[in-house]
C-alpha positions, 0 to 999 in steps of 0.5 A, a space after each residue: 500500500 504504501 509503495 503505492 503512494 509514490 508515482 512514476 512521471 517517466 511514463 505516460 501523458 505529461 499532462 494528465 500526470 502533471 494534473 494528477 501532482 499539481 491538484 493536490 498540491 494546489 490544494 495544500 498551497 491554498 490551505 496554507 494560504 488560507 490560514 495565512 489569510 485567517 490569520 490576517 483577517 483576525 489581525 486586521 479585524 479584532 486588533 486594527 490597521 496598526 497590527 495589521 501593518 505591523 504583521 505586514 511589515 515583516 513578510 519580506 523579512 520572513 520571506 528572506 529568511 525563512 523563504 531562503 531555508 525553505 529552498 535549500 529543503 527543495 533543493 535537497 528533493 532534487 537528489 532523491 527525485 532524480 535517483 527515485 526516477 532512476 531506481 536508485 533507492 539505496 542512493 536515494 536513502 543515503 541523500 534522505 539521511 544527509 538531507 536531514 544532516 544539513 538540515 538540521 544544522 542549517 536550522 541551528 545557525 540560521 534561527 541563531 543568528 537571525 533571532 539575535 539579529 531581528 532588532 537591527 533588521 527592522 530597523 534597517 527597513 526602517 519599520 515605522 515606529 507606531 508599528 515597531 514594537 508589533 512587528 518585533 514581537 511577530 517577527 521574533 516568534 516565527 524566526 525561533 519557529 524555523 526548526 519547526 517550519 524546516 522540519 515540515 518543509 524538508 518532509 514534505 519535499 521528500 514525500 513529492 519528490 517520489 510524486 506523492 503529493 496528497 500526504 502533504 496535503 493532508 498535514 497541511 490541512 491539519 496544519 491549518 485548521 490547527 493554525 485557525 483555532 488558535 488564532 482565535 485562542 491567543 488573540 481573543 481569549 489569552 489577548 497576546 497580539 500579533 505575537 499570539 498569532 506568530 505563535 499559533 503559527 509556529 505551533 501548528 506547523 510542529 503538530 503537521 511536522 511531528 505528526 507527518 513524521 510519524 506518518 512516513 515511518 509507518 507507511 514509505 518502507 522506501 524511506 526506512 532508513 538504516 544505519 548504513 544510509 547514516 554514514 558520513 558520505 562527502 560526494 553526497 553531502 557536495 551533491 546535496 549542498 549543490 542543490 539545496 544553497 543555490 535553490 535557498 540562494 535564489 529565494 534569498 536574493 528574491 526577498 532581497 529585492 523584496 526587502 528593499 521594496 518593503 522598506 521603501 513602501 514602509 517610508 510612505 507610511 503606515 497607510 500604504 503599509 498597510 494596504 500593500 500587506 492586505 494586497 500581497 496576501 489576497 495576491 499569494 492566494 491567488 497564486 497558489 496555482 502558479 507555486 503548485 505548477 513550480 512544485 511539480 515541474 521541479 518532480 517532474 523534471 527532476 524523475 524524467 532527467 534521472 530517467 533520461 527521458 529528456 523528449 518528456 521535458 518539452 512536452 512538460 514545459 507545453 502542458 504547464 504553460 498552458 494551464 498556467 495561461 488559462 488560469 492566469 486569464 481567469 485571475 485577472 478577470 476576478 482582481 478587475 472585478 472583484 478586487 475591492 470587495 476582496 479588500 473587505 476581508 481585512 479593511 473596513 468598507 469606510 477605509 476607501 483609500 486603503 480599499 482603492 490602493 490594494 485594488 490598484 496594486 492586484 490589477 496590475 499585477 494580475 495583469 502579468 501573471 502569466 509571466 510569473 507562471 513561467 518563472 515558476 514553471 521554468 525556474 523549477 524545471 531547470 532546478 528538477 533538471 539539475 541545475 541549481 546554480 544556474 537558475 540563482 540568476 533568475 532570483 538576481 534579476 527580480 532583485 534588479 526590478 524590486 531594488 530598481 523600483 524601491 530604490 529609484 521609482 518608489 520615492 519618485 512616484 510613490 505607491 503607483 511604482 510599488 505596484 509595478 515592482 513585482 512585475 518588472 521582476 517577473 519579467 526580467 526573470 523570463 528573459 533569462 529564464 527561458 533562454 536558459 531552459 533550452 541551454 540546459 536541455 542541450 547540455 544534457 542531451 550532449 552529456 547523455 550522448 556521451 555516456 
């Protein structure tokens, strides 16, 4: 039974199998987004705009920090995938068990080091001081949570890269529910703050980790590991590494450009503040399936070059950007529409110029969406493919848009530049990005030729 919770995505139709990964991902995306949303809502509901701005402030920060830990755990995926494809399982153990090595020490010296540093980080944004103190107490609690969150992380990208990818659901479900009540809990019975909610944050996710833990040692005799897997081997941990920093590199040198932006956005005051948090977080709910298309394409690459099947790689790429069209013509319909009322779930109806920022901002970026479901799709087949290092430079041109923006367009013509920087960013990315695919798959093909 539990052999048949792994899927082969060598063999059969790329769309049909790609389908069958993504929904269920998809679904774990939006779950996750959805306590995110919650937990933004009873912010911006039960303790005001002030608390709102001050959970909003630190996203970029978490996004760089956790973010960047998050990829090197999808980056540690890659190995496995490519030797599940393969039908190495005995090398595939062995890269399972180094994975946890580094990830485990990667946990302790980044949760050092940023808790120590969270003060100097918001001032460095330079954190409006009416949300200065809020800000500090959510950011803290989720920096110390980082074990947590990676623990989960690296779990989860093990189980899809053996394309399994409804048990992550299922625990991210729990996850959220979990994450819900006590929200609910901390700020309105025990009145803890936005650090409550950072809190319920934390401890959901280690309930999920704890708990898929347990799971995947009852139920994937694939992944039982012995005391052989568990030996020190110096070609896997370089093999592992080669994966796992530059993916984490990527996302860090993303936020970074995001980083830049925030602070920029946070000198316009707590009022853009404010609305561009709200904006981001119905903008991440809306793109979920672009994260989910990204996921699977990295599993899908990943088995199919482990396999040596590189005809499928193209036949992949068709189907994703496909659906990620459709889907991206349909986001926009509903953000020029429906954008404002979305707006409703954390602003007051009589905060009209807050309401009229975060439709401005969802308009325009939904209107590049598709380019951002390419930089999903291809950056991720690239990294599936193997090539880690190569798709960091897709991470540096978004940092260009971002601190182009933030830096030279935000205090020129204020929020109006803010709302483009995102999509400056996902532009530049393509235009490296999908030159870069085809640069890949020709090396491959040359060193399969070889072999």
């Amino acid at each position: 039974m539990a052999k048949d919770m792994t899927k082969d995505m060598t063999t059969g139709s790329p769309m049909r199998l790609i389908l069958g990964f993504l929904i269920p991902v998809f679904f774990g995306y939006l779950f996750q987004q959805f306590y995110n949303l919650v937990d933004t809502i009873i912010v911006g509901k039960c303790l005001g705009v002030s608390a709102l701005a001050a959970v909003g402030s630190t996203g970029s920060v978490c996004f760089l920090i956790i973010g960047g830990c998050m990829g090197v755990c999808s980056g540690f995926a890659i190995p496995v995938a490519q030797k599940f494809g393969a039908k190495d399982f005995a090398a595939m153990r062995r890269f399972v068990a180094g994975s946890v090595r580094l990830t485990a020490v990667i946990a302790l010296i980044v949760t050092t080091l940023t808790v120590a540093l969270c003060k100097p980080l918001l001032v460095l944004m330079k954190t409006p001081a009416d949300i200065f103190s809020g800000a500090y107490a959510y950011l803290v609690i989720m920096l110390a949570g980082i074990p947590v969150s990676l623990s989960y992380n690296l779990l989860a990208a093990t189980i899809r890269s053996l394309g399994d990818s409804r048990t992550p659901l299922v625990f991210l479900v729990v996850s959220s529910v979990l994450n819900i009540a006590l929200d609910l809990f901390f700020i309105l019975v025990l009145g803890s703050g936005v650090g409550g909610a950072a809190l319920a944050t934390v401890i959901s996710q280690g309930v999920s980790s704890v708990a898929c833990l347990v799971f995947v040692a009852k139920r994937y005799p694939v992944l039982r590991l012995s005391k052989g897997d568990w030996k020190y081997n110096s070609r896997d941990t370089v093999k592992l590494l080669s994966m796992g920093l530059p993916m984490g590199l990527q996302y860090s040198i993303t936020a970074i450009g995001s980083v830049i932006l925030q602070a920029a956005v946070n000198s316009l005051g707590s009022m853009a503040v404010a609305s561009i948090a709200s904006a981001q977080k119905i903008g991440i709910f809306f793109c979920c399936p672009f994260d989910a298309l990204g996921t699977t394409m990295a599993t899908y690459g990943g088995q199919n070059t482990g396999a040596g099947k590189l005809e499928r790689l193209d036949k992949g790429m068709i189907s994703a950007s496909a659906l990620g069209l459709a889907y991206s013509v349909a986001a926009f319909l509903i953000m020029f529409f429906f954008s404002r009322y979305l707006g409703m779930l954390f602003i007051d109806p009589s905060e009209e110029g807050i309401l009229s920022n975060i439709r401005l901002f969802l308009v325009i970026n939904s209107a590049f969406y598709f380019p951002l479901a390419l930089v999903n799709i291809v950056r991720f087949m690239i990294q599936g493919m193997g090539f880690s290092r190569l798709a960091v430079f897709a991470g540096i041109f978004e940092l260009a848009g971002r601190g182009i923006f933030g830096l030279v367009f935000v205090p020129v013509f204020g929020y109006i530049a803010a709302c483009f920087a995102s999509p400056a960013a996902w532009v530049l990315a393509d235009a490296f990005l999908i030159p870069a695919y085809f640069f890949c798959k020709r090396r491959l093909g040359r060193e399969y030729a070889r072999a």
